[in-house]
N, C-alpha and C positions, 0 to 999 in steps of 0.2 A: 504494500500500500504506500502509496508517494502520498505525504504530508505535503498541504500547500498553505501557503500564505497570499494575502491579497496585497495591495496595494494601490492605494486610490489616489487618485491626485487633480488639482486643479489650476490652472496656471495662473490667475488672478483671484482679487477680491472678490473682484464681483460674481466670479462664478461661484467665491467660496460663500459669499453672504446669500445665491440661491438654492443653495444647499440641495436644489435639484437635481442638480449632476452629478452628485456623490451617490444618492439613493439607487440615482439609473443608473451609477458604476459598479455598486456593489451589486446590484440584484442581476446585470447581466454576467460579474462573474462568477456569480453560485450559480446561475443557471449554469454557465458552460460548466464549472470543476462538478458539478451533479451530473453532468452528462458523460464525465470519463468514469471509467468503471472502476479502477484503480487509484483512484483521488481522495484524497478526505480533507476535508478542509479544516484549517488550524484556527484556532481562537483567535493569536494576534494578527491583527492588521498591521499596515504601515498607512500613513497618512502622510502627504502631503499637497499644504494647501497655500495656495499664493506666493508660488515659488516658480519662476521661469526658467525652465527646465534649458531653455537656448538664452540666456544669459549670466546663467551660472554654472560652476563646473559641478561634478560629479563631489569633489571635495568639499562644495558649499551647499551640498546637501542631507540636512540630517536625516533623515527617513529613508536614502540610499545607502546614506551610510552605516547607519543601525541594521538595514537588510541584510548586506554586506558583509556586516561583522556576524551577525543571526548564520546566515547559508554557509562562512566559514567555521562556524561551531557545530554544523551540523544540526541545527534545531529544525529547518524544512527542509525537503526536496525542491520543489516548484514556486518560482513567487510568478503570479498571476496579475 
């Protein structure tokens, strides 16, 4: 069974103040990790919100870099 974690993100405020787009992020990825057979999905999330993924690097992300350190400890298989 591959353990997965999500990971939601939104690249401004504004999308983060309609909080719409996180609901429609998360629900379409348990829809898909519910449709592998071999998936289970894990308790933690990653978040991140109002964070411009093309103006900052990989190092000026917490939430990539807490995954990061997560998938080298072997805590998940899969981040989603």
């Amino acid at each position: 069974m591959k353990r997965v974690r999500m990971l939601l993100r939104v690249s401004s405020e504004q999308q983060l103040e309609a909080d719409g787009d996180l609901g429609i992020q998360r629900n379409m990825i348990i829809e898909y990790i519910d449709r592998q057979s071999n998936w289970c999905l894990d308790d933690k999330e990653y978040f991140e919100g109002g964070v411009s993924g093309y103006k900052n690097s990989i190092e000026q992300r917490d939430a990539l870099q807490e995954a990061w350190q997560d998938a080298q400890n072997g805590e998940y298989d899969i981040l989603a």
